[in-house]
C-alpha positions in Angstrom: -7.4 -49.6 -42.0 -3.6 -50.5 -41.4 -3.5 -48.1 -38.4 -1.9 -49.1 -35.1 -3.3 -48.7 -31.8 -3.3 -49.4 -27.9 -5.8 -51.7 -26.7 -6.4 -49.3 -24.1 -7.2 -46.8 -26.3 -9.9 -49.1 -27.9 -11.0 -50.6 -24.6 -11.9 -46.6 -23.4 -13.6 -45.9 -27.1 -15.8 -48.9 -26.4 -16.7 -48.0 -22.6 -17.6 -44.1 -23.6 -20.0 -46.1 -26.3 -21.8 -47.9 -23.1 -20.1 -51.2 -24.4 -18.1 -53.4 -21.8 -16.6 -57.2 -22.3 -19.0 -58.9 -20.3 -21.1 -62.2 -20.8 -24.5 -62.6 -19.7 -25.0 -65.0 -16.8 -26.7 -68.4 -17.3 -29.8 -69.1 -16.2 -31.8 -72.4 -16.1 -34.6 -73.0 -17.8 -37.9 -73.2 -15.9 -38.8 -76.8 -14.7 -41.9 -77.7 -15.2 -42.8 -77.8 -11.7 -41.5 -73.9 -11.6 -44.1 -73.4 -14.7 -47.0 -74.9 -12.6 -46.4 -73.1 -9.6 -46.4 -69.6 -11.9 -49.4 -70.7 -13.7 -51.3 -71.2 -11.1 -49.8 -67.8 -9.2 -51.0 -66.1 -12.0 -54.4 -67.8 -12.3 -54.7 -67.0 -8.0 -54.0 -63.4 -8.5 -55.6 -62.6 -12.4 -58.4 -60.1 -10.8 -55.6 -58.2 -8.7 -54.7 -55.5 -10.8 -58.5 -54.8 -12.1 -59.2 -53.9 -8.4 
């Protein structure tokens, strides 16, 4: 390697490539009362989509 360049000219390479400096946001973790109320959401509304 050994070649010199502007940060700006990387930074532009990267974001023509789809690729930006970002980090993904936390998010909790389901509680387990949030894991009932989806199980039993999903149990309510199982025969839904076979109408």
């Amino acid at each position: 390697m050994g070649e010199s360049c502007r940060r700006s000219t990387i930074t532009a390479a990267l974001h023509q490539s789809g690729l930006y400096g970002r980090v993904a946001r936390w998010k909790p973790l389901l509680s387990a009362r949030h894991m009932k109320a989806r199980m039993e959401f999903a149990k309510k509304h199982l025969k839904d989509s076979k109408m």
